[in-house]
TIMAR-464605 format. One record per residue (C-alpha): residue in three letters; residue number from 1; chain; z negated, y negated, x negated. Coordinates in Angstrom, 1 decimal, always signed. Layout:
BEGIN
<rec ALA; NUM; A; <Z; Y; X>>
...
//
This chain:
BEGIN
<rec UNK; 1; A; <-7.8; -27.1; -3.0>>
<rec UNK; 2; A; <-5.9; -23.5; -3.1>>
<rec UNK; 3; A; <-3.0; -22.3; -1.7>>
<rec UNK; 4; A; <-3.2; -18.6; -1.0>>
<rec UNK; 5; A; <-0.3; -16.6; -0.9>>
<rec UNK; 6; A; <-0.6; -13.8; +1.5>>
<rec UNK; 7; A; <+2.4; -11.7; +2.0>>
<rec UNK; 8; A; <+5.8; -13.8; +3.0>>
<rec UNK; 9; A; <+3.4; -16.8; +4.0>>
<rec UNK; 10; A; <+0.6; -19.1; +2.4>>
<rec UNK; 11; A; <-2.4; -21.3; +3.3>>
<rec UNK; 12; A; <-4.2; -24.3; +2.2>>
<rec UNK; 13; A; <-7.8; -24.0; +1.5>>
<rec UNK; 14; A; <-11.0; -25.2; -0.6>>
<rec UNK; 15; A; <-11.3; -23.4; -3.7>>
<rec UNK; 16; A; <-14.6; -22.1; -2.6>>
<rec UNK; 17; A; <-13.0; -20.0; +0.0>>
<rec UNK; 18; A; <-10.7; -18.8; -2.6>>
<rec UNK; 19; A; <-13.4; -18.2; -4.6>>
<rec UNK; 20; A; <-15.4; -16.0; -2.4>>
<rec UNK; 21; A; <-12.4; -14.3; -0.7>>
<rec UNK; 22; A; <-11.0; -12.6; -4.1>>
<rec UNK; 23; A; <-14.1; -10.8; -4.6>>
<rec UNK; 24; A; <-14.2; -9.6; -0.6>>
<rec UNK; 25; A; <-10.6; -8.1; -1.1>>
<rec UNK; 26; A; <-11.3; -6.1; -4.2>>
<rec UNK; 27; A; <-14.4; -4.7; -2.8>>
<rec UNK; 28; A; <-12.4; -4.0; +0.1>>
<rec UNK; 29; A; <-10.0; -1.9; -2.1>>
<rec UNK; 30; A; <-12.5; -0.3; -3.8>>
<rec UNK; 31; A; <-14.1; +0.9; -0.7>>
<rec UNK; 32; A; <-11.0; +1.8; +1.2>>
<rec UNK; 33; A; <-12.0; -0.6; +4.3>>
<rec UNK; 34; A; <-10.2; -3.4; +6.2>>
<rec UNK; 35; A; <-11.4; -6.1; +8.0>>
<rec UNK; 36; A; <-9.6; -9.3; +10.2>>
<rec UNK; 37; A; <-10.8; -12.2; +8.7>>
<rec UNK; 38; A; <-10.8; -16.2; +9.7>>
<rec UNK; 39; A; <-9.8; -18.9; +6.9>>
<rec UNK; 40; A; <-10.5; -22.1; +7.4>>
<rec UNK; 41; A; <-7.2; -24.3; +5.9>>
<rec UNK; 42; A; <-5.3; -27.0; +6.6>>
<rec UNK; 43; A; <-1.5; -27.5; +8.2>>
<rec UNK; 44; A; <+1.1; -29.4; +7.2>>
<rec UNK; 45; A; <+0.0; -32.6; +9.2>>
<rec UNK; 46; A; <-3.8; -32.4; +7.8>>
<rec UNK; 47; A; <-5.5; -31.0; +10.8>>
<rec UNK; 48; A; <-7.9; -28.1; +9.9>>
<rec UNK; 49; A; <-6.8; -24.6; +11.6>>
<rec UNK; 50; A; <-8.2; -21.4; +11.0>>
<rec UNK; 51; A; <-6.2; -18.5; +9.1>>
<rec UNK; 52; A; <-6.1; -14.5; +10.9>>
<rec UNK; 53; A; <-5.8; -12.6; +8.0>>
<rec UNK; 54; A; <-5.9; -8.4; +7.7>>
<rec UNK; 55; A; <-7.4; -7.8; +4.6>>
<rec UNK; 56; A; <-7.6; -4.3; +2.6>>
<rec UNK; 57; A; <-7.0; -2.5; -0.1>>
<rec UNK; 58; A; <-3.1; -3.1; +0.0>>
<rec UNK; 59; A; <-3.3; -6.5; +0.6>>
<rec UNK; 60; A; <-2.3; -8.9; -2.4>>
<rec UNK; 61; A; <-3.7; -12.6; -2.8>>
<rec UNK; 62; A; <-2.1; -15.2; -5.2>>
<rec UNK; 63; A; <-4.4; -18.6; -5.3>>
<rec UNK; 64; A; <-2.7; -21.3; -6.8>>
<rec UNK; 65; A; <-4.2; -24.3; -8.0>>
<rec UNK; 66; A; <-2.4; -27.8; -5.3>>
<rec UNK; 67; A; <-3.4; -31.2; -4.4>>
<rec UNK; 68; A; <-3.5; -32.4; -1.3>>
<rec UNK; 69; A; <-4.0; -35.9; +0.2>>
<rec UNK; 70; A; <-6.0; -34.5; +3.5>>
<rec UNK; 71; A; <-9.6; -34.3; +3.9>>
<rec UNK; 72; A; <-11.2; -30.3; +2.8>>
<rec UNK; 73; A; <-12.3; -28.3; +5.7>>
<rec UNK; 74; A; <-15.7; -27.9; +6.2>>
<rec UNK; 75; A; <-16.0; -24.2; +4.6>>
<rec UNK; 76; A; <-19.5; -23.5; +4.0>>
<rec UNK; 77; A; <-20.0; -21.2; +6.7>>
<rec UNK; 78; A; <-16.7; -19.2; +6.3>>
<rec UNK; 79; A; <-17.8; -19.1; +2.5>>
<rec UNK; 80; A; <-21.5; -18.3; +3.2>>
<rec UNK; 81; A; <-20.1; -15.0; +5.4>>
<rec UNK; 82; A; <-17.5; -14.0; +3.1>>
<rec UNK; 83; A; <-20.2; -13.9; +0.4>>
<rec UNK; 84; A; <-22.2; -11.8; +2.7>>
<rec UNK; 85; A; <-19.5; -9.7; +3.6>>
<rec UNK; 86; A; <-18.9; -9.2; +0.3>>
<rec UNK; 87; A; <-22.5; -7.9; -0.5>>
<rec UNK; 88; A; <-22.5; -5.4; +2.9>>
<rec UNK; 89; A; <-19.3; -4.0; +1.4>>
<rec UNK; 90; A; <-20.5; -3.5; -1.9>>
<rec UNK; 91; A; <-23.6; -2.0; -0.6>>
<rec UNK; 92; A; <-22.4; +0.2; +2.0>>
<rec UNK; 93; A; <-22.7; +4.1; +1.0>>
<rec UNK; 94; A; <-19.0; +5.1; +0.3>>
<rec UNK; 95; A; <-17.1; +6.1; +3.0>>
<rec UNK; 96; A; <-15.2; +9.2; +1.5>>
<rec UNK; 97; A; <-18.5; +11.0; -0.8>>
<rec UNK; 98; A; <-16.9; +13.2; -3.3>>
<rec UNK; 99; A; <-16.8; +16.5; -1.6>>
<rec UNK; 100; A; <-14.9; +15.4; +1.3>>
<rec UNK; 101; A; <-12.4; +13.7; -0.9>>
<rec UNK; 102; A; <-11.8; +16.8; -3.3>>
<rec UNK; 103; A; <-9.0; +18.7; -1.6>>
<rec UNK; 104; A; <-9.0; +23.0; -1.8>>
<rec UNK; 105; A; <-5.8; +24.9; -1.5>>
<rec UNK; 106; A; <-5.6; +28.4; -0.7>>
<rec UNK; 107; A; <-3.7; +28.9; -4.1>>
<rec UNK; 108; A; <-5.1; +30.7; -6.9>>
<rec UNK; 109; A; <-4.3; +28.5; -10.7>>
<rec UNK; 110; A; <-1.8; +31.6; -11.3>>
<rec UNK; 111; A; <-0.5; +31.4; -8.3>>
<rec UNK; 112; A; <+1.1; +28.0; -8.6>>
<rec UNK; 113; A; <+3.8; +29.4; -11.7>>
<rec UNK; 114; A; <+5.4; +31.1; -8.8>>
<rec UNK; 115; A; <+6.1; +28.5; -6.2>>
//
């Protein structure tokens, strides 16, 4: 199991989902997208719940290695999606293309000694 560490809180999850949700996040940040996410973990008392997470390019993930004495969550289809969110993110055209993202100033080079 993993506990991920996701801002001021943290979650308990299979290492599979930790697995496939550190790739998700830094395609995320490379693509400049967000997306609400569902975790499967478990609580305190053992009982599998599922994690709301916001996930983008600012968002910062520890996964540290725990043991636990409850039963893993049944993951497979929150890993199967992340993996497949994972490929659409990576495969989506980018959404700022070059010349939109290069910004023009009225300013001629010389001009910019006398501001």
């Amino acid at each position: 199991m993993r506990r991920i560490s996701y801002g001021a809180a943290s979650f308990l999850t299979t290492s599979t989902v930790a697995d496939a949700l550190f790739p998700l996040v830094a395609a995320l940040s490379a693509s400049h997208t967000t997306l609400t996410l569902e975790i499967p973990a478990v609580n305190t008392k053992g009982k599998t719940v599922i994690v709301k997470m916001l996930a983008g390019p600012t968002s910062e993930l520890i996964s540290i290695p725990e043991e636990s004495p409850w039963d893993r969550p049944d993951t497979k289809t929150a890993v199967a999606y992340l993996l497949a969110l994972t490929q659409a993110v990576l495969s989506a055209p980018p959404r700022y293309p070059f010349i939109e993202a290069t910004a023009f100033t009225d300013f001629e080079w010389d001009d910019m000694g006398h501001l």
